[in-house]
Every structure is written in C-alpha cells, then in structure tokens.
C-alpha atoms as a printed R data frame, in Angstrom:
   type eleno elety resid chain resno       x       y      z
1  ATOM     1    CA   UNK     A     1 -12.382 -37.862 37.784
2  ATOM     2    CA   UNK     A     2 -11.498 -34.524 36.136
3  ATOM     3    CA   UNK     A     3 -13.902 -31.805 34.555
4  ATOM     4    CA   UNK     A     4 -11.229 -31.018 32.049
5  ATOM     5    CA   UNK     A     5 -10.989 -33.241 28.628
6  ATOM     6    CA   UNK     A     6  -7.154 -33.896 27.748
7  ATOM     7    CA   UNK     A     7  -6.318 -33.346 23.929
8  ATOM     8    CA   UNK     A     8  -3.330 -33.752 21.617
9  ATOM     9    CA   UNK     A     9  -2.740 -32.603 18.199
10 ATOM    10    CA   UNK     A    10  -4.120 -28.953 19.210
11 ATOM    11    CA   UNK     A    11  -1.655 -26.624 17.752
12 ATOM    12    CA   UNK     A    12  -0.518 -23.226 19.226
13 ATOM    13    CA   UNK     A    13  -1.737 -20.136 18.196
14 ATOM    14    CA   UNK     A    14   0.307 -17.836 17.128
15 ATOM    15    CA   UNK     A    15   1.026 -15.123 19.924
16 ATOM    16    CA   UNK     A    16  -1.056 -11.468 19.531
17 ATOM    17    CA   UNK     A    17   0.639  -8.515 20.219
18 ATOM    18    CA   UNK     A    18  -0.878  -5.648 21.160
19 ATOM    19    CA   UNK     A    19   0.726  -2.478 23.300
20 ATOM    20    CA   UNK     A    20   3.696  -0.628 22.530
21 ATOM    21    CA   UNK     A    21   4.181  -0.926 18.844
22 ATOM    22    CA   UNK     A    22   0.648  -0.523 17.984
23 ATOM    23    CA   UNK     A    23  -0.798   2.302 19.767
24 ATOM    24    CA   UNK     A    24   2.076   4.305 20.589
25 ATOM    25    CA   UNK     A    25   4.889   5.629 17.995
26 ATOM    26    CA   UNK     A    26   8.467   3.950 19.691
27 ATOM    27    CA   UNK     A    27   9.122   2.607 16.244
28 ATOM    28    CA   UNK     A    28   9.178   6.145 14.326
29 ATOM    29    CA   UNK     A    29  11.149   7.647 17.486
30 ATOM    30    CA   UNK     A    30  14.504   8.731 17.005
31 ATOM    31    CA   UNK     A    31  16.631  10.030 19.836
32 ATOM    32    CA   UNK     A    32  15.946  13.048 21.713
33 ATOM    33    CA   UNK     A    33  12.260  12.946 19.655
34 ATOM    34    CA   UNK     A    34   9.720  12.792 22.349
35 ATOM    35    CA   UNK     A    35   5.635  12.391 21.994
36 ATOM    36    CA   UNK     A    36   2.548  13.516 24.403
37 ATOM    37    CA   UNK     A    37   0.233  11.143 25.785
38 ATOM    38    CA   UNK     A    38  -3.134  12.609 27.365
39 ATOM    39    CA   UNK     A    39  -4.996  11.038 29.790
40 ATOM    40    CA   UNK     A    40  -8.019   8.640 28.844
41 ATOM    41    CA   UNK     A    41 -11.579   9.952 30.365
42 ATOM    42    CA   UNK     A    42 -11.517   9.090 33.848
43 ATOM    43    CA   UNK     A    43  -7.174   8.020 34.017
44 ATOM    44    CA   UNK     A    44  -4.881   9.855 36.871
45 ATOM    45    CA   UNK     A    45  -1.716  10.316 36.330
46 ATOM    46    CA   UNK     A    46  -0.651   7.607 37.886
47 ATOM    47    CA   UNK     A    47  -2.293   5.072 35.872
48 ATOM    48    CA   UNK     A    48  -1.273   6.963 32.632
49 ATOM    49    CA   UNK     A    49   2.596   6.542 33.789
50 ATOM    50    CA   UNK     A    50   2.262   2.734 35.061
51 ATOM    51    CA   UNK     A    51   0.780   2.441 31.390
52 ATOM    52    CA   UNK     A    52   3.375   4.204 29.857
53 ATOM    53    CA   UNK     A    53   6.146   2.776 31.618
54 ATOM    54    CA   UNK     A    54   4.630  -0.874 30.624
55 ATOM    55    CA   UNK     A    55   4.708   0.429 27.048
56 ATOM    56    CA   UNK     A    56   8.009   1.687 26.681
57 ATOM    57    CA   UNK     A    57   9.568  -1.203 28.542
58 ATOM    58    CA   UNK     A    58   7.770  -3.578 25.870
59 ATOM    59    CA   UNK     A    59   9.010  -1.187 23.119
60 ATOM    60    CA   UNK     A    60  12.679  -1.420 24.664
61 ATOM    61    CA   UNK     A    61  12.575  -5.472 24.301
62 ATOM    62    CA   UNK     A    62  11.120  -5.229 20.752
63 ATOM    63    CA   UNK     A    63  13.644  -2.979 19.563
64 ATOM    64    CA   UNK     A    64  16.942  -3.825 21.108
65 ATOM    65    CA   UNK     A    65  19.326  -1.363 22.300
66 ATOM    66    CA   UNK     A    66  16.446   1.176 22.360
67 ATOM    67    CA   UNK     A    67  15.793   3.531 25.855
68 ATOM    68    CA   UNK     A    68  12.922   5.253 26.909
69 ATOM    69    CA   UNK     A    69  12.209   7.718 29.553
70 ATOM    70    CA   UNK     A    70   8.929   9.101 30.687
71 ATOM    71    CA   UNK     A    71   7.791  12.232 32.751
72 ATOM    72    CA   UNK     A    72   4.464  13.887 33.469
73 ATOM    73    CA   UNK     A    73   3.819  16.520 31.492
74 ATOM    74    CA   UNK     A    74   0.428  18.869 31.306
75 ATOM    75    CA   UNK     A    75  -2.218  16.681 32.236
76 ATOM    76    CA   UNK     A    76  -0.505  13.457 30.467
77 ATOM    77    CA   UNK     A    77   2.943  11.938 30.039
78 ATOM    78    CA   UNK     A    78   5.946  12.991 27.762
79 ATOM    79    CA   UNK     A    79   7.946   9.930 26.497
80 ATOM    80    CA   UNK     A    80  11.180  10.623 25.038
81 ATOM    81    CA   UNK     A    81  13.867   8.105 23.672
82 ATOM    82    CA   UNK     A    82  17.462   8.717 25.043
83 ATOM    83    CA   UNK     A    83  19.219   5.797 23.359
C-alpha cells in the first residue's frame, strides 16, 4: 500500500518566475549598455558569476535573439549585452 493519496481534477498552477527579469535589468538593456552587480554579504566571486551567468542565460531565452556576456569587475560582475 502507498503513503501517497492519488487525485484528479487538481489543476496546475500557473508557473512563478523569478530570476533574470525581476531582479536584474536585461529587459531595459540595449546593446553595448552594461550594468554592475556587487557581491551579496558573504558571496565570492565565483558564486556571483555562476549566478550571473544563470541569469543572463534565463534572460537570453526570455528575450529571443538577445546575448549576454559577463566579466568580473571590482569586487562584482559587469554584464553587458552584445546582441
């Protein structure tokens, strides 16, 4: 016998999104605009660019035809869009 109860008629919520668009400015980017991201209390720089790198390849799959490229910069990470 299982633990888990088997239901129909449950509909599907509607998907949250959270990342790219919302806490970084890809949308208002236009090419060759760039914007600084500092590091978050406690962050290296290598979790700020595997972040970064997450967010711009989300951005670049919600707005088609859109490139990003990132490099460390200061203490944080420069994003700039190239396309």
């Amino acid at each position: 016998m299982s633990e888990f109860t088997i239901e129909a008629g449950v509909s599907i919520p509607k998907k949250r999104t959270r990342g790219a668009d919302v806490k970084y400015p890809f949308a208002q980017l236009k090419v060759g605009q760039s914007f600084y991201v500092p590091p978050d209390a406690g962050d290296t720089l290598e979790v700020l660019m595997a972040r970064m790198r997450n967010a711009g390849f989300r951005a670049s799959k919600m707005y088609p035809g859109t490139k990003y490229t990132l490099r460390a910069w200061e203490l944080g990470v420069r994003c700039w869009r190239v396309k």
